[in-house]
N, C-alpha and C positions, 0 to 999 in steps of 0.2 A: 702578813705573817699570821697564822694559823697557833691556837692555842695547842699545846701538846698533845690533850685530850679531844679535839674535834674530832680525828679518826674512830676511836670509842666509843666520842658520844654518837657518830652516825652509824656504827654498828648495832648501839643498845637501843636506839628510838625508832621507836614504831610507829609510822605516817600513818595516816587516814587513807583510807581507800583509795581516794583518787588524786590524792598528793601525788604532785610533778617534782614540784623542786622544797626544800628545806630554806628559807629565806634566814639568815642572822641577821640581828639588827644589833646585838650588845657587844662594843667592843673599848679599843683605846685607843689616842693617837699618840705617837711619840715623836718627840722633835731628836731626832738623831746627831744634831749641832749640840743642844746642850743640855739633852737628858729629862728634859720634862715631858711626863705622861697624862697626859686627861681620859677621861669617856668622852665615848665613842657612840654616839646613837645613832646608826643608818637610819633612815625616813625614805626613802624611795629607790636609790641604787643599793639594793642588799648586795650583799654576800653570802651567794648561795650554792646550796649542792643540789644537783639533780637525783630525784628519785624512780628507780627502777629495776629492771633486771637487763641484766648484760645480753642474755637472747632477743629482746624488745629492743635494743638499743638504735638498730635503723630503723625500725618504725617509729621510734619514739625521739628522734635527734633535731627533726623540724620543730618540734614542741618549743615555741619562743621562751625565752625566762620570763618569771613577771617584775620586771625593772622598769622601774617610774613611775607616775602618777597616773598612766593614761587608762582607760576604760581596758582596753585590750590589755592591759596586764592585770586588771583585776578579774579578770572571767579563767585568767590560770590557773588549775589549781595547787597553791601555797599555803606552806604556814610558816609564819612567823613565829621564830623561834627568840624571845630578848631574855631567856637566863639559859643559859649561864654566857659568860663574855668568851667568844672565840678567835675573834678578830684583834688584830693590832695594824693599824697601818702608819706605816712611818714616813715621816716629813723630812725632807730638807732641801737647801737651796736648787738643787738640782731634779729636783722629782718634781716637773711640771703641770702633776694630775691633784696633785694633796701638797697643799702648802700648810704652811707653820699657822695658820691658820683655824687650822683642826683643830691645833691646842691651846681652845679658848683659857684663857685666865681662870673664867668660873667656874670650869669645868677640871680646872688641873688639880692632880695627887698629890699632896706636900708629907706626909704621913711616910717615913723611912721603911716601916714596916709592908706596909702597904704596899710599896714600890717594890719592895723585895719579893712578897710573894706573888705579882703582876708580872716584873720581867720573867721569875720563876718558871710562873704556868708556860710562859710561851716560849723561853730557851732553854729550860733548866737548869742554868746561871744565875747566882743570885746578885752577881756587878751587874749594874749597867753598863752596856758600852756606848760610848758616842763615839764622832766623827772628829771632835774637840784634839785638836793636835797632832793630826792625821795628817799627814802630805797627798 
């Protein structure tokens, strides 16, 4: 899930010349079982938007992302974007890509406020909802 504002903010931000892609790395994870949110730090599979113009767009579609560690994705050209937080990916027992795992302990929100204006930014709900009682 995408913060409300990520649209906005890739209208207002101005890439570098030969920015490809916008890379996010700041986000959350949420456990949709029972409502705990931690950060979010991507380290090598960002979440990213591709940079361009829509006329460019089959010359420029072969352009690989730069995802992962490897040498070939660092010669991309990217920036990493880590403020403000845009991402939220959510966990639960059935999401076999992102486990509950995400939401490391050290890393979790306990701050009621906090949580409110976090779910906020990205649904514009200030409940939370889980999965908690759900059929």
């Amino acid at each position: 899930m995408y913060s409300k504002y990520y649209v906005d903010y890739l209208h207002h931000h101005a890439p570098e010349m030969n920015t490809k892609f916008l890379a996010f790395t700041k986000g959350y994870a949420f456990d949709a079982n029972g409502g705990a949110i931690a950060l979010y730090r991507a380290t090598r599979e960002y979440f990213y938007a591709r940079v361009g113009r829509v006329e460019n767009w089959a010359a420029e579609s072969p352009v690989p992302a730069p995802l992962g560690s490897t040498e070939r994705a660092a010669t991309i050209p990217h920036e990493l974007i880590h403020e403000p937080a845009m991402l939220m990916i959510t966990c639960h027992d059935t999401n076999v890509s992102n486990g509950l795992s995400l939401v490391h302990p050290t890393r979790t929100i306990f701050r009621p406020r906090t949580l409110e204006t976090i779910w906020e930014d990205f649904t514009g709900d200030r409940k939370i909802h889980t999965l908690k009682g759900r059929d």
